[in-house]
KOLBA-288673 format. One line per 5 residues: number of its first residue (from 1); for each residue x negated, y, z of N, C-alpha, C. Coordinates in nm, 3 decimals, padded with zeros to 5 digits, always signed. Atoms other than C-alpha are relative to their C-alpha. Layout:
N
NUM	X,Y,Z,X,Y,Z,X,Y,Z  ...
This chain:
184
1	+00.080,+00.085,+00.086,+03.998,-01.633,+01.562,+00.092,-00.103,-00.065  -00.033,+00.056,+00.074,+04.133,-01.834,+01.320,-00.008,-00.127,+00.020  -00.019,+00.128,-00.028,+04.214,-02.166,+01.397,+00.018,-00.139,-00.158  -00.055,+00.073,+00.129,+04.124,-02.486,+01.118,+00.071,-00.150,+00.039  -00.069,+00.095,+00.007,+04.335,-02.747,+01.080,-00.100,-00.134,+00.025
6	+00.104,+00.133,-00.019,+04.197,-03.140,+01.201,+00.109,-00.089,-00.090  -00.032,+00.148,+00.107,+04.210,-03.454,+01.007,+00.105,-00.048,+00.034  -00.094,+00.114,-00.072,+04.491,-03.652,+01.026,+00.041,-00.141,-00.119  +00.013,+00.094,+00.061,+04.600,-03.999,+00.915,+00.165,+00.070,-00.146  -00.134,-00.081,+00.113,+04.875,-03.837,+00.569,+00.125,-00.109,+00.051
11	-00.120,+00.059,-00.025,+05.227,-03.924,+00.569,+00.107,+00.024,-00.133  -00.105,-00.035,+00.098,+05.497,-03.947,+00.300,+00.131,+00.084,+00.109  -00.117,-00.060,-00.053,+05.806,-03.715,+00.370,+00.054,-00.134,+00.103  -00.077,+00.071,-00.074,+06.018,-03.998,+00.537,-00.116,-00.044,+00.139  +00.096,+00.060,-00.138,+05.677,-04.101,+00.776,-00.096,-00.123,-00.033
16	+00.110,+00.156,+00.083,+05.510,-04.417,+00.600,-00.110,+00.101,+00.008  +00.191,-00.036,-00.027,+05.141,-04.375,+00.671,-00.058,-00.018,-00.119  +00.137,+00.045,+00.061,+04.902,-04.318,+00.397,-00.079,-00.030,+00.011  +00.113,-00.006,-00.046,+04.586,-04.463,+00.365,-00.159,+00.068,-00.031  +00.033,-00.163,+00.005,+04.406,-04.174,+00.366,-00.001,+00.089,+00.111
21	-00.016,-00.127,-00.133,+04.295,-03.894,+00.629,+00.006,+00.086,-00.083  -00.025,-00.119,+00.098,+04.370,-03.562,+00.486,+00.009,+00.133,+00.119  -00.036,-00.092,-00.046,+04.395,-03.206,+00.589,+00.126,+00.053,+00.020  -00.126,-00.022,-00.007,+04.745,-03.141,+00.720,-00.020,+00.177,-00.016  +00.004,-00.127,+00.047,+04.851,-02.791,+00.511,+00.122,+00.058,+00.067
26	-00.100,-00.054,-00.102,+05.092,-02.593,+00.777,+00.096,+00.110,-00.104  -00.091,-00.104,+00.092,+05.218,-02.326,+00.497,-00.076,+00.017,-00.150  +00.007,-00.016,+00.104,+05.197,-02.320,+00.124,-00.117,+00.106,-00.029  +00.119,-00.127,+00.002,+04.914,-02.129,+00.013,+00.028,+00.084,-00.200  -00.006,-00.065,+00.109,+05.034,-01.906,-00.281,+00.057,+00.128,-00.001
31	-00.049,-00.113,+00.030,+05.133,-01.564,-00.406,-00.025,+00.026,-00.132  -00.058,-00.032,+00.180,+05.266,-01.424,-00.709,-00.022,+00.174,-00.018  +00.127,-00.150,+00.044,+05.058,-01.158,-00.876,+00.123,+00.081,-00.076  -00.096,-00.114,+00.080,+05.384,-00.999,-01.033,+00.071,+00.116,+00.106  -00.025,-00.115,-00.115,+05.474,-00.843,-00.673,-00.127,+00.015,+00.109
36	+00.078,-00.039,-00.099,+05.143,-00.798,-00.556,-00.118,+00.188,-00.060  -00.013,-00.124,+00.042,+04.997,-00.403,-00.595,-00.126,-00.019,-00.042  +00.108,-00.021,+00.011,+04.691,-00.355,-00.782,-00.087,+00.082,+00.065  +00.098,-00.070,-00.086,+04.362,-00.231,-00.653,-00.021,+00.101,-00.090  +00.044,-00.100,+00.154,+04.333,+00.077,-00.925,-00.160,+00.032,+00.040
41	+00.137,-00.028,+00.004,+04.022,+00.147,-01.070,-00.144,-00.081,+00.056  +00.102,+00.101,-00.072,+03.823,-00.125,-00.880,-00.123,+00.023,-00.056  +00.161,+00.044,+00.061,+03.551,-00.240,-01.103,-00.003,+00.128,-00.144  +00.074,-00.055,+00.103,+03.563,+00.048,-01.333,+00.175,+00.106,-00.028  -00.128,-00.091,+00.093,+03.808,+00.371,-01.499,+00.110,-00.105,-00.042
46	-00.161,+00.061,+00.069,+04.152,+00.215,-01.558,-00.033,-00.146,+00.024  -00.037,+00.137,-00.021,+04.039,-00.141,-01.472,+00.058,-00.033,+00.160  -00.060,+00.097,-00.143,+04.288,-00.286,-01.178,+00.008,-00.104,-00.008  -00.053,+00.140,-00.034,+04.290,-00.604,-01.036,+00.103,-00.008,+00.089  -00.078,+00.050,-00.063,+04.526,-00.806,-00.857,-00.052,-00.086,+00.087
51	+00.071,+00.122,-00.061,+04.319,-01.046,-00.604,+00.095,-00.077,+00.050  -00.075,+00.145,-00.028,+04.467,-01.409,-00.594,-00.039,-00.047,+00.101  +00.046,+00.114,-00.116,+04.202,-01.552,-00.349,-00.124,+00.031,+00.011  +00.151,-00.027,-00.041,+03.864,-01.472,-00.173,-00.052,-00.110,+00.042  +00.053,+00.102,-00.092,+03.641,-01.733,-00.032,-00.142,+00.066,+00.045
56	+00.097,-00.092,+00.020,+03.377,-01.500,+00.125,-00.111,-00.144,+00.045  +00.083,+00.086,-00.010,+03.208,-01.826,+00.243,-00.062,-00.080,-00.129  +00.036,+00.084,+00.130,+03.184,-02.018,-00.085,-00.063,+00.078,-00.074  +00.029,-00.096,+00.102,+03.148,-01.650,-00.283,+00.133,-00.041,-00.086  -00.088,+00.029,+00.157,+03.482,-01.773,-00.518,+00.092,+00.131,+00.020
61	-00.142,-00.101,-00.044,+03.701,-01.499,-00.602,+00.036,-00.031,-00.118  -00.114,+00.053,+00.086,+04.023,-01.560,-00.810,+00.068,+00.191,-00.020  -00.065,-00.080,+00.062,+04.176,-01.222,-01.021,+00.110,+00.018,-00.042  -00.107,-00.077,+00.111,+04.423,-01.053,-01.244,-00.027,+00.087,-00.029  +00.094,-00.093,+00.048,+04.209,-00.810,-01.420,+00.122,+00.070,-00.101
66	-00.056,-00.054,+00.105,+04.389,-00.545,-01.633,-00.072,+00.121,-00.057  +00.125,-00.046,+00.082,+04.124,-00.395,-01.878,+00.058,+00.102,-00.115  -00.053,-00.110,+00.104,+04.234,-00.059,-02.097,-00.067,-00.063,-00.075  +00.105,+00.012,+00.048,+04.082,-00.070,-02.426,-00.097,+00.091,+00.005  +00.162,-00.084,+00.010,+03.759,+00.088,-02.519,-00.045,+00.005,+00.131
71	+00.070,+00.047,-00.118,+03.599,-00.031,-02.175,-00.061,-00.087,-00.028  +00.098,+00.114,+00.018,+03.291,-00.192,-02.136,-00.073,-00.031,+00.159  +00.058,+00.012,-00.112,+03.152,-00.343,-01.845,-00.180,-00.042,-00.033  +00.107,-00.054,+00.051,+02.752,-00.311,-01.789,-00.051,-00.176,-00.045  +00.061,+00.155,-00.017,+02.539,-00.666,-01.895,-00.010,-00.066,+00.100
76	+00.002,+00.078,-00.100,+02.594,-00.940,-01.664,-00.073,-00.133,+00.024  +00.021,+00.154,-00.051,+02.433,-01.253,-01.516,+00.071,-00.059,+00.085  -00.074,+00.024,-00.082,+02.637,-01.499,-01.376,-00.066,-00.111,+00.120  +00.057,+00.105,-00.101,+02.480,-01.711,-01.039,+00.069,-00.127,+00.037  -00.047,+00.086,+00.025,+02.742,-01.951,-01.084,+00.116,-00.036,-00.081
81	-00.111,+00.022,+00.055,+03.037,-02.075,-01.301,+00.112,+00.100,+00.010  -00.117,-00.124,+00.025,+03.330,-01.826,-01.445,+00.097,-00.068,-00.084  -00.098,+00.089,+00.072,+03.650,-01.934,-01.594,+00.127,+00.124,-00.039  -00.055,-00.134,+00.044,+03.867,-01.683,-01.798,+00.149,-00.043,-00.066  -00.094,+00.032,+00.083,+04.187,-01.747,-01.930,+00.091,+00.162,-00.069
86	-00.033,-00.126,+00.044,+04.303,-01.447,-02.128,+00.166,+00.034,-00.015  -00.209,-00.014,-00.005,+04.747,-01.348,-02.097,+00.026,+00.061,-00.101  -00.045,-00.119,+00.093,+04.738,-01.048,-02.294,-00.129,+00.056,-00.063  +00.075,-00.067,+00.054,+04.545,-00.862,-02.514,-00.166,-00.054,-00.058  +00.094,+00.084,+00.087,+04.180,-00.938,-02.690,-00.110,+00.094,+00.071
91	+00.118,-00.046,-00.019,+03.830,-00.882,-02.554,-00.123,-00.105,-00.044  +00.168,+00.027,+00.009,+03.461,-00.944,-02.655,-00.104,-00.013,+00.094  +00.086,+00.022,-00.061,+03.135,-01.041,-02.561,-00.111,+00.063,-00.084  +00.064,-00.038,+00.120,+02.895,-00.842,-02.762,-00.134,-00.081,-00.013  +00.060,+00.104,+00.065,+02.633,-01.142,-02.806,+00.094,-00.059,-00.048
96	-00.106,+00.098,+00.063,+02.941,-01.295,-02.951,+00.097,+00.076,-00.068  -00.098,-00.128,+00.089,+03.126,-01.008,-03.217,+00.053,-00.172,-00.059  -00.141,+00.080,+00.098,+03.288,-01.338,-03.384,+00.105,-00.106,+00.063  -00.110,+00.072,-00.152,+03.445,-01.481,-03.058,+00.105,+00.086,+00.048  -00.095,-00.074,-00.081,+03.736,-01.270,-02.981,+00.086,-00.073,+00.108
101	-00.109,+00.063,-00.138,+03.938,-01.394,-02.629,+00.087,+00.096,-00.072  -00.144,-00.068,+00.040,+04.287,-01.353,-02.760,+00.111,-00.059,+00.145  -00.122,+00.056,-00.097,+04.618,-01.436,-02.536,-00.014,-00.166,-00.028  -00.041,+00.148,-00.015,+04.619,-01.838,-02.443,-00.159,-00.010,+00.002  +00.118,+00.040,-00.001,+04.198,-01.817,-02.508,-00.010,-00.042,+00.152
106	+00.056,+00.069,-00.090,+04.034,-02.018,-02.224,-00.182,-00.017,+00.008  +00.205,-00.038,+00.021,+03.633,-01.923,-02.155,-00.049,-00.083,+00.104  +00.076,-00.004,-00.104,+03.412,-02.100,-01.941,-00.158,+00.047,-00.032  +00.123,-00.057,-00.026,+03.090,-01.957,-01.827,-00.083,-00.050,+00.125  +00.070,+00.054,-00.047,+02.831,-02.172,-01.745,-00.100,+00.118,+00.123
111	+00.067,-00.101,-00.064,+02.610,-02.016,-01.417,-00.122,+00.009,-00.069  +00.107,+00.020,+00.104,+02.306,-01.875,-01.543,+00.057,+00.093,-00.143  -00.056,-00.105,+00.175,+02.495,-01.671,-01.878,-00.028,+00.149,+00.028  -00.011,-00.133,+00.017,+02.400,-01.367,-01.973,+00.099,+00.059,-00.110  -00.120,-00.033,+00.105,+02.670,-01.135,-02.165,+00.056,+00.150,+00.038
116	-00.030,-00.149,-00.009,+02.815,-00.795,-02.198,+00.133,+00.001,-00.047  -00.148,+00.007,+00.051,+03.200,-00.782,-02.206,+00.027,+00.145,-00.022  -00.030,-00.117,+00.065,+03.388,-00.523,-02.388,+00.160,-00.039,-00.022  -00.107,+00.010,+00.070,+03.750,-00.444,-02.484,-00.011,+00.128,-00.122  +00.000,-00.049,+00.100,+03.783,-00.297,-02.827,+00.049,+00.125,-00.009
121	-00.096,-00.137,+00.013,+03.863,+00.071,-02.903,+00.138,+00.002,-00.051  -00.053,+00.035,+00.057,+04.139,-00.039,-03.126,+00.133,-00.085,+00.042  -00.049,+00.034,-00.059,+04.308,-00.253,-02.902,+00.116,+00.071,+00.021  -00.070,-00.066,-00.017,+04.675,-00.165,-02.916,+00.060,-00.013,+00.173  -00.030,+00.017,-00.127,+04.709,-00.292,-02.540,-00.088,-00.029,+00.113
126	+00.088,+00.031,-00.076,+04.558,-00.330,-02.238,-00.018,-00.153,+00.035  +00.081,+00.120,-00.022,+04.361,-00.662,-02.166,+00.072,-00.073,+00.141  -00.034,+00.017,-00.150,+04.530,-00.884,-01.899,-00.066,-00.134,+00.008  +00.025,+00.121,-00.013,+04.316,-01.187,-01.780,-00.043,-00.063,+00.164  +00.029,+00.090,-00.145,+04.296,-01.450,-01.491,-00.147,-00.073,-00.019
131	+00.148,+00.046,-00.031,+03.929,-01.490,-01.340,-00.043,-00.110,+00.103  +00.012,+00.038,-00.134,+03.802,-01.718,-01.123,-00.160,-00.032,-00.033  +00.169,-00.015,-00.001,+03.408,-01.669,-01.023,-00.030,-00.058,+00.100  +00.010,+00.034,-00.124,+03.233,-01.884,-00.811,-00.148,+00.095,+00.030  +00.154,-00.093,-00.056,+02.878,-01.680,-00.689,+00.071,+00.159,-00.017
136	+00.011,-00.145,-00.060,+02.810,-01.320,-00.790,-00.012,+00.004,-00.169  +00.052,-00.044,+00.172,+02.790,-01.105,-01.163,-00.073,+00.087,+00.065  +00.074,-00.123,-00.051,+02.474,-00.926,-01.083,+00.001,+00.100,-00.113  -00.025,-00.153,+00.078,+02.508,-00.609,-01.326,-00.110,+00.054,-00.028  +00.079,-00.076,+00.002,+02.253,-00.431,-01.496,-00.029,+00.116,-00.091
141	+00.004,-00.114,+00.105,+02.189,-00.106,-01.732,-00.068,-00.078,-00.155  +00.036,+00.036,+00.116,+02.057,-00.143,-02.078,-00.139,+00.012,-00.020  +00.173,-00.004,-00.031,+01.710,-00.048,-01.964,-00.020,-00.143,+00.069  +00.018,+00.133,-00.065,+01.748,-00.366,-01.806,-00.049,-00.004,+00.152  +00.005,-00.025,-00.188,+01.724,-00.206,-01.420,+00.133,-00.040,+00.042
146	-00.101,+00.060,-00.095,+01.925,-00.331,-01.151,+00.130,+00.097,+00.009  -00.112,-00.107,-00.005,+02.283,-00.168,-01.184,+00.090,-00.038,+00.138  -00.129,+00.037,-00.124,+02.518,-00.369,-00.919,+00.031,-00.158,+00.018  -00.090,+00.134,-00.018,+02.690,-00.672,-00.794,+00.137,-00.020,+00.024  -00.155,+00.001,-00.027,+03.035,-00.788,-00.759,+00.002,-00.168,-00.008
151	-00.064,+00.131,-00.079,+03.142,-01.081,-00.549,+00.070,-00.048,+00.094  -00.082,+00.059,-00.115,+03.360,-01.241,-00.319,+00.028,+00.148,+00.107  -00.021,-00.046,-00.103,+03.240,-00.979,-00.032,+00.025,+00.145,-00.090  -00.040,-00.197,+00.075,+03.237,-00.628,-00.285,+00.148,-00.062,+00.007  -00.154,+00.010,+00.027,+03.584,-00.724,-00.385,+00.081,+00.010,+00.157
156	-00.076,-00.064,-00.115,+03.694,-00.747,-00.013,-00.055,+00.115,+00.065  +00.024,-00.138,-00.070,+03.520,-00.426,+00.042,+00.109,+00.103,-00.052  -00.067,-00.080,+00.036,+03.701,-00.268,-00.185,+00.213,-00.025,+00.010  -00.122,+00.002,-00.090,+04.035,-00.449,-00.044,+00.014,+00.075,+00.118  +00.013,-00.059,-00.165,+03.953,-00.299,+00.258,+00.036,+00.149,-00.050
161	+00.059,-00.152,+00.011,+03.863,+00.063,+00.124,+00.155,-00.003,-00.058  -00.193,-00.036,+00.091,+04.260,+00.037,-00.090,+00.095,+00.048,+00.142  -00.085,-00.018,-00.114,+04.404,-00.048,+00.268,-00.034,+00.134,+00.070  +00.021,-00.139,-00.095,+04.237,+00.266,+00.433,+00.074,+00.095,-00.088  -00.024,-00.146,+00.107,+04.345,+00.494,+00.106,+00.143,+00.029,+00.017
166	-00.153,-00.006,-00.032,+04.711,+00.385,+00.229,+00.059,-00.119,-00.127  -00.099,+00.112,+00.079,+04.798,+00.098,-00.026,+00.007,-00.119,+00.078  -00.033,+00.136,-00.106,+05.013,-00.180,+00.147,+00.050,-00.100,-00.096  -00.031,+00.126,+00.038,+05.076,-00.526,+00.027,-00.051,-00.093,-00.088  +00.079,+00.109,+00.067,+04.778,-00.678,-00.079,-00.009,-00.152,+00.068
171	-00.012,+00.120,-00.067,+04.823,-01.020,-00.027,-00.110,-00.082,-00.109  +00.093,+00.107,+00.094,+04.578,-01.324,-00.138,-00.031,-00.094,+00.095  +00.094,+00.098,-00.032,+04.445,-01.620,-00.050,-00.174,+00.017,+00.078  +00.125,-00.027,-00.068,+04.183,-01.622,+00.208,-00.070,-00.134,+00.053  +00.054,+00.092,-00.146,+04.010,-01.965,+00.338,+00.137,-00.065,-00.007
176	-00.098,+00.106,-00.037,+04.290,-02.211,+00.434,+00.121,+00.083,+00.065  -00.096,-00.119,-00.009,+04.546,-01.863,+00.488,+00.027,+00.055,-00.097  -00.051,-00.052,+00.079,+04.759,-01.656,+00.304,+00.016,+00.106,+00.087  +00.003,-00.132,-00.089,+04.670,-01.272,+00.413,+00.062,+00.122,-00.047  -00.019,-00.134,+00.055,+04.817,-00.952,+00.401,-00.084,+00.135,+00.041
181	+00.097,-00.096,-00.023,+04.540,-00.692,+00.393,+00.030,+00.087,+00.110  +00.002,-00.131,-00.119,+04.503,-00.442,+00.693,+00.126,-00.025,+00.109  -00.055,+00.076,-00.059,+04.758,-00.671,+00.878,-00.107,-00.080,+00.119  +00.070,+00.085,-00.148,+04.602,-00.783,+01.240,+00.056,-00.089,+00.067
């Protein structure tokens, strides 16, 4: 079991007491999505992510989505706040044909939005963008029936299901740890 860290009174490097209790952080909590292996195919034909960070308690999960073009994912609602910053390549929202997310765009998505993302047939590259979702995108068809969800715990299902298929070195952010999947 996982052991959390207790309060303590902070300290500058040399020892001077802040005044301030704080959570003493035992190891850096980061990883770098340029040596970490994608999950292929996750959320869809040719889309892999990279997972930065789960919080299956909160629901937040943190990405690196890489989106072919001509992919569309189905209409979504979001149950809480989404935040998109786009690296590479250009995608849509088709309530929004005159909004293109280009490279450097920055989206937020109030909870509560409905929207239907798309990358363009045309698109000479694939789509690379950093997500961070706090709840759930519940998913649905165009008949407007219930299609799916994807949150915090799908995403570590399908971490899980990579590690059984034999892919090693998913690492991310878990909770107040830095994990390497299928590692005990």
């Amino acid at each position: 079991m996982p052991t959390h860290p207790s309060p303590a009174i902070a300290a500058t490097t040399s020892g001077s007491r802040l005044p301030l209790v704080a959570l003493p952080q035992n190891d850096l909590l980061t990883v770098n999505g340029d040596e970490l292996p994608p999950v292929k195919d996750s959320l869809g034909p040719g889309v892999d992510v990279k997972v930065l960070r789960l919080d299956l308690e909160s629901g937040t999960w943190v990405l690196l989505a890489t989106v072919p073009p001509g992919f569309s994912f189905p209409i979504h609602y979001h149950t809480g706040p989404a935040e998109v910053l786009t690296l590479r390549g250009r995608w849509l929202y088709r309530e929004y044909p005159n909004d293109p997310q280009t490279a450097g765009s920055y989206l937020y998505e109030p909870g509560g939005s409905v929207h239907t993302f798309y990358t363009p047939d045309d698109n000479t590259e694939d789509t690379v963008m950093f997500i961070r979702v706090a709840g759930a995108n519940v998913n649905f068809t165009e008949e407007g029936a219930f299609h799916s969800i994807v949150d915090a715990v799908s995403i570590q299902y399908l971490v899980d299901r990579s590690v059984r298929d034999g892919i090693r070195g998913i690492r991310y952010i878990n909770g107040s740890a830095t994990v390497v999947a299928g590692d005990s």
